[in-house]
ZAPAKE-398139 format. One record per residue (C-alpha): x, y, z; residue in three letters. Coordinates in steps of 0.25 Angstrom, whole numbers, plus 5000, padded with zeros to 4 digits. Example, Ala and Ser with C-alpha at 12.3 -4.5 7.8 and 13.67 -1.06 7.14 Angstrom:
<rs>
504949825031ALA
505549965029SER
</rs>
This chain:
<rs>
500050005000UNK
500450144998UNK
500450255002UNK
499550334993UNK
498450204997UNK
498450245010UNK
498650405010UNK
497650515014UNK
497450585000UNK
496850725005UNK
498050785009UNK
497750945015UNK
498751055018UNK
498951175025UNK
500051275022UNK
501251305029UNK
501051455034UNK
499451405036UNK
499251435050UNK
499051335062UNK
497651365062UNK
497451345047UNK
498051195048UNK
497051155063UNK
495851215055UNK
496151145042UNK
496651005049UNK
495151015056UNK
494551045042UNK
495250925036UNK
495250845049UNK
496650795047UNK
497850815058UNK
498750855048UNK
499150935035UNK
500350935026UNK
500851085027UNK
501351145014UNK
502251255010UNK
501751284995UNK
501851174989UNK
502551094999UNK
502151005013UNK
503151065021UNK
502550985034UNK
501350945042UNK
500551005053UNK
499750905062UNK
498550925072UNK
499650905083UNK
500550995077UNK
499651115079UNK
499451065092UNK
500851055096UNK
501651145090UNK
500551245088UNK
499351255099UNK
500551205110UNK
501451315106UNK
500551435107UNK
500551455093UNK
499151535087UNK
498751445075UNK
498251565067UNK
499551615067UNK
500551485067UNK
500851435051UNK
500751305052UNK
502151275049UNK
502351325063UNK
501551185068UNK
501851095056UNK
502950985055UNK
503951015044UNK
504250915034UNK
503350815028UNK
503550665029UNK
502950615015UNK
502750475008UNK
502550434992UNK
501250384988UNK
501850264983UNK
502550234997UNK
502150095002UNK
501250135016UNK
502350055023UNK
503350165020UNK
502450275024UNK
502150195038UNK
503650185040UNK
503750325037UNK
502850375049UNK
503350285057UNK
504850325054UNK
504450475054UNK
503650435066UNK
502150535060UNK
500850495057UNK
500750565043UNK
501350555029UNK
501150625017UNK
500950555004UNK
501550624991UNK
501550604976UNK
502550674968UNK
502850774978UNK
501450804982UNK
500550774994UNK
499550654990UNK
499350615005UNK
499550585017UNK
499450455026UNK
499150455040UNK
499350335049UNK
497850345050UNK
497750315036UNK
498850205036UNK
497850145048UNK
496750145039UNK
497350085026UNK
498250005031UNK
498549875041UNK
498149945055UNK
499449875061UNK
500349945051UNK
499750085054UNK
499650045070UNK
501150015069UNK
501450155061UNK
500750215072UNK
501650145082UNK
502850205075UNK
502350345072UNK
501950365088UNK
503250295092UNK
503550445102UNK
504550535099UNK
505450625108UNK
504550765112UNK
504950885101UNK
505350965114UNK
</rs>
């Protein structure tokens, strides 16, 4: 199976110097807890529910103010749609995240959640990549 069997294809964005604000109402709009965030043409990172709560709402910052890059992680983890899903599982669990866009000649085409590895795949294989993702880390402080 591949990736592109298993992906989200609805992929929505929000812009870099979008505010906090903008992101929160637009992940309520979409239900979703996350959104690629680009700069132009480019994903230049991702912001998360958590994020805004942790490096936003915890920090004092006011999201009608704050550009979402100010709460985004940087860098994009990404896969082919040809990938085997095999690949992509070790990928989240090496990288230890729950999320991987899917591309297509340089262009977003997805994204794959382990949420929708649990529900098209083995539920063993998901429940293991879970186990791997959620291995804790050292506190960012």
């Amino acid at each position: 199976m591949q990736a592109k069997d298993v992906m989200t294809r609805q992929v929505e964005a929000v812009r870099s110097d979008g505010t906090i604000q903008q992101a929160a109402a637009k992940m309520e709009e979409l239900n979703v807890g996350v959104l690629p965030v680009i700069a132009g043409d480019e994903v230049v990172g991702m912001i998360t529910d958590r994020d805004i709560v942790v490096r936003s709402v915890a920090q004092g910052l006011d999201p009608e103010k704050h550009k979402v890059m100010e709460a985004a992680t940087e860098g994009v983890v990404s896969c082919n749609e040809e990938d085997e899903v095999s690949t992509v599982i070790q990928l989240m669990e090496d990288k230890q995240i729950r999320r991987v866009l899917v591309k297509s000649d340089g262009k977003v085409t997805g994204i794959i959640s382990l949420g929708d590895l649990a529900v098209q795949i083995r539920q063993e294989k998901a429940g293991e990549a879970l186990k791997e993702v959620s291995e804790p880390s050292e506190p960012d402080r």
